[in-house]
N, C-alpha and C positions, 0 to 999 in steps of 0.2 A: 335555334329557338330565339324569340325575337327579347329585348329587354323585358323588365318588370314594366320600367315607364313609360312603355310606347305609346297604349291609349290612354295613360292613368288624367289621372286632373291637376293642374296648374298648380303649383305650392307655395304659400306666403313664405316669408324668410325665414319664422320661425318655426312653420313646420318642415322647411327646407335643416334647418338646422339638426331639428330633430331626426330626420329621417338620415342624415349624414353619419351623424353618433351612432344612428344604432346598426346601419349599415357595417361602420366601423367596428362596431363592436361585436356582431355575429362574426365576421371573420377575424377577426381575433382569439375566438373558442379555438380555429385551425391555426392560430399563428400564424397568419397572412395579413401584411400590410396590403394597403390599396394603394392606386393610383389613382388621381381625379378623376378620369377616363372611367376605371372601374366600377369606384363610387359612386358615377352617374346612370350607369348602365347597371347597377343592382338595386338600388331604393327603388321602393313604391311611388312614383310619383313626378311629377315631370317638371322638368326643369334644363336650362340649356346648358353645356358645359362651360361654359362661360360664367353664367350665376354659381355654379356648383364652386370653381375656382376663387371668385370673389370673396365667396362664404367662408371658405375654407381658410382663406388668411383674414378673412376676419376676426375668425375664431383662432389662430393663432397668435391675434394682437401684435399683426402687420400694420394694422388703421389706428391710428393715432385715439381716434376713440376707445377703443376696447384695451389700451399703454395699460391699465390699473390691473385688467386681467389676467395678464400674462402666470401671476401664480398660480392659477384656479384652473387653468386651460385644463378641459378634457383633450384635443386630441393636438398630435404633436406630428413635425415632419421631418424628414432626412430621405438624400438622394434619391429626390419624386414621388415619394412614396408618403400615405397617411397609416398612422395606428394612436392607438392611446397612450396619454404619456404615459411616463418612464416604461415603455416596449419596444425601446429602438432594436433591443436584441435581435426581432424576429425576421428584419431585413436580412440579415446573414441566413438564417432558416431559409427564405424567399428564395434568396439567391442558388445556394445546396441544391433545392428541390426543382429547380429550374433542370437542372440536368437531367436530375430522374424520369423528368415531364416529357422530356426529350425521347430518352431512350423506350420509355414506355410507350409514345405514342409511334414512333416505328413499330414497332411489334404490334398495337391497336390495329393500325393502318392494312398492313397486312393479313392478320386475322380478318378483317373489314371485306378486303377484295373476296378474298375463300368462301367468304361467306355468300358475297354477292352471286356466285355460281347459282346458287338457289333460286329458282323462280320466284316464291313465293317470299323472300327477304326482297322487303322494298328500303327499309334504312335502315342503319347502322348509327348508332350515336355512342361515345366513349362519355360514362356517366358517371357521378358520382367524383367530380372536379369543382369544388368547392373554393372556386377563386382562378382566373388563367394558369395554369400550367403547378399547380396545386396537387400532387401525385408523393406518396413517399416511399423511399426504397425500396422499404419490404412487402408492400401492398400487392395484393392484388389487381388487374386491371378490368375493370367492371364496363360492362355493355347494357343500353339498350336495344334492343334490337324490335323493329314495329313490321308489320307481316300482311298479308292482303288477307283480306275478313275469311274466317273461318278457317285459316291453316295455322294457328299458332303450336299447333303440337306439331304438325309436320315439320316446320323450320325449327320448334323445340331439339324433336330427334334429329336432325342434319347437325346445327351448329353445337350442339353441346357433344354431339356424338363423335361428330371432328375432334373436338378440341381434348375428348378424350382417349381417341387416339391417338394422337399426336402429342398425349402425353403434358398436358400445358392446362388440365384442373388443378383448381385450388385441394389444398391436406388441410385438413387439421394442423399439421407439423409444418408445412410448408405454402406461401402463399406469392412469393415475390414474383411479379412477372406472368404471371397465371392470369390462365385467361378465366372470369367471374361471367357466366350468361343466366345471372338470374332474373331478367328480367326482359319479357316481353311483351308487344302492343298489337291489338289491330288496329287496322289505318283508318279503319273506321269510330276507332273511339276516341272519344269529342270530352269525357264528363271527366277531364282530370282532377276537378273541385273532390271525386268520393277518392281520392285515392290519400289527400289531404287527412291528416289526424282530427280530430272533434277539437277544435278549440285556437290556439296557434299553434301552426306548423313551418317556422319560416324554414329551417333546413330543406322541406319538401320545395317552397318558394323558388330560393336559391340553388337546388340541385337543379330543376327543371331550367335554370335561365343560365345554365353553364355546361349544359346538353353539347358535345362537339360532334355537330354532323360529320362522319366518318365515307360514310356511300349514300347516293341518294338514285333510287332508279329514276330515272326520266320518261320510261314508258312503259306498258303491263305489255307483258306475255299474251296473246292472243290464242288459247289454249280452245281446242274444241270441244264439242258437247261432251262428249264422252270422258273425255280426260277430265272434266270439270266435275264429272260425275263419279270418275275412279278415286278421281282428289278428295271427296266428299267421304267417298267411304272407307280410303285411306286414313282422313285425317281421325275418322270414331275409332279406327281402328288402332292406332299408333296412338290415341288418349288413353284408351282404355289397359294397351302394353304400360306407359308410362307410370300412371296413378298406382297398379298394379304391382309395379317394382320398384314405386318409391318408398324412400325409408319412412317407416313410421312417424317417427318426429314431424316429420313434413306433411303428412297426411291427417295429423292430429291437428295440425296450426292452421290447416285450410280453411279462410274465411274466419278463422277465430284467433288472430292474430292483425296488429298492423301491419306486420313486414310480407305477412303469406297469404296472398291475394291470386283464386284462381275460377276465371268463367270463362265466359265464350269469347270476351273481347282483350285480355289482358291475363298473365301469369305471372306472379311476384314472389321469387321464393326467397328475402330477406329474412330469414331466419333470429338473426341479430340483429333487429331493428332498434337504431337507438336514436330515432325522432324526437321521443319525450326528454330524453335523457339532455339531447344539445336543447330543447324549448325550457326547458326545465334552467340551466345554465344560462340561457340567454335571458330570460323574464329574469335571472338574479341578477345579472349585468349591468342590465340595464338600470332595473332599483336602482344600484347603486351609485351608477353613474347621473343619474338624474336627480336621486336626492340629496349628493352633494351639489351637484351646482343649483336649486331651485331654493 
């Protein structure tokens, strides 16, 4: 997935500044510093990395102009990394979780190819990495998986079916390492703006631009008439099993929830959806941070 900034608009200094802080400061909810590089490639807005750097020890009161601010500084640095001051803690965090990120995406990687066996699996993305290599021990490992138009239940049943055979869904009681397939795409769908909360939704923002393409097909299946025709009435057929034997809970939230989103282009069974919950903490953040320094 490509950055936030890639076609955004040019940014004066001080909306360059602003868009730093608050960069900084949504990863902060996860206790992750950034790196200038990072920084650049998650704000809204465009700017080279180079400026992005400038800015940044400006706002450190590196530049002889800004000597008087050094006590006021919102954000603060150590070993390459930005966060807000007094949070040097969360480098040590950073660091911890870097392993886990590690081990986790072996396992991702793998699941990934299994998957790919599937005709109808065109990509694999490891979701729900809220900053480079951003994973915590006991987590589960969450997938998007996007599908060729019209078979999202087909590849539903294969990759969830897999992986519960194999023993590797998430419990209630236990989730570390578990493979999470709630959520699916067709390649066909373009309108990722309605999948977005009403209002602000940066979490959703910053999930989609930390997207790690896992498998990517490079060419379709040349399936014949017929098969395209079995696949049709396979795929009404395997929706209607599914909805069928889904837990109620789940069939209650359908379309009447954020997190449980299911039509003909897309299936979303975030059950726990806590979007409001980080925009909620992040719009406090921010206040705060901005009306002390203004």
């Amino acid at each position: 997935m490509s950055s936030l900034n890639t076609e955004a608009t040019k940014l004066t200094d001080l909306e360059l500044r602003e868009a730093i802080i608050k960069t900084i400061a949504f990863f902060d909810l996860f206790d992750w510093p950034l790196t200038a590089r990072e920084i650049k490639k998650n704000f809204a807005g465009r700017a080279s990395l180079s400026e992005v750097i400038k800015l940044l020890d400006k706002e450190l009161g590196f530049n002889e102009e800004t000597e008087e601010k050094k006590s006021a500084k919102v954000i603060d640095s150590q070993d390459g990394f930005y966060f807000l001051s007094g949070r040097s803690a969360i480098i040590a965090i950073r660091q911890q979780r870097y392993n886990y990120f590690v081990r986790k995406l072996k396992i991702a990687r793998r699941f990934a190819r299994v998957f790919s066996f599937f005709p109808f699996v065109q990509k694999v993305y490891l979701s729900n990495v809220i900053g480079s290599y951003n994973l915590r021990d006991g987590s589960d490992i969450d997938f998007l998986v996007v599908t060729t138009p019209q078979r999202l239940w087909l590849s539903r049943l294969y990759c969830a079916g897999l992986a519960k055979i194999l023993n590797r869904r998430p419990t209630p009681s236990y989730k570390r390492d578990t493979i999470c397939l709630s959520f699916y795409m067709s390649a066909d769908y373009q309108d990722w703006h309605d999948l977005r909360l009403i209002g602000d939704d940066p979490y959703f923002d910053y999930w989609r631009n930390n997207l790690v393409l896992l498998y990517n097909r490079d060419r379709q299946y040349n399936f014949i008439k017929f098969l395209d025709k079995l696949g049709n009435l396979l795929e009404v057929a395997v929706k209607k099993l599914q909805l069928k034997i889904m837990p109620s809970y789940l069939r209650t939230a359908i379309n009447n929830s954020d997190g449980v989103v299911v039509n003909d282009s897309v299936l979303k069974f975030y059950i726990h959806d806590r979007r409001r919950e980080y925009a909620d903490k992040y719009a406090k953040k921010i206040q705060e941070i901005f009306s002390a320094i203004n």
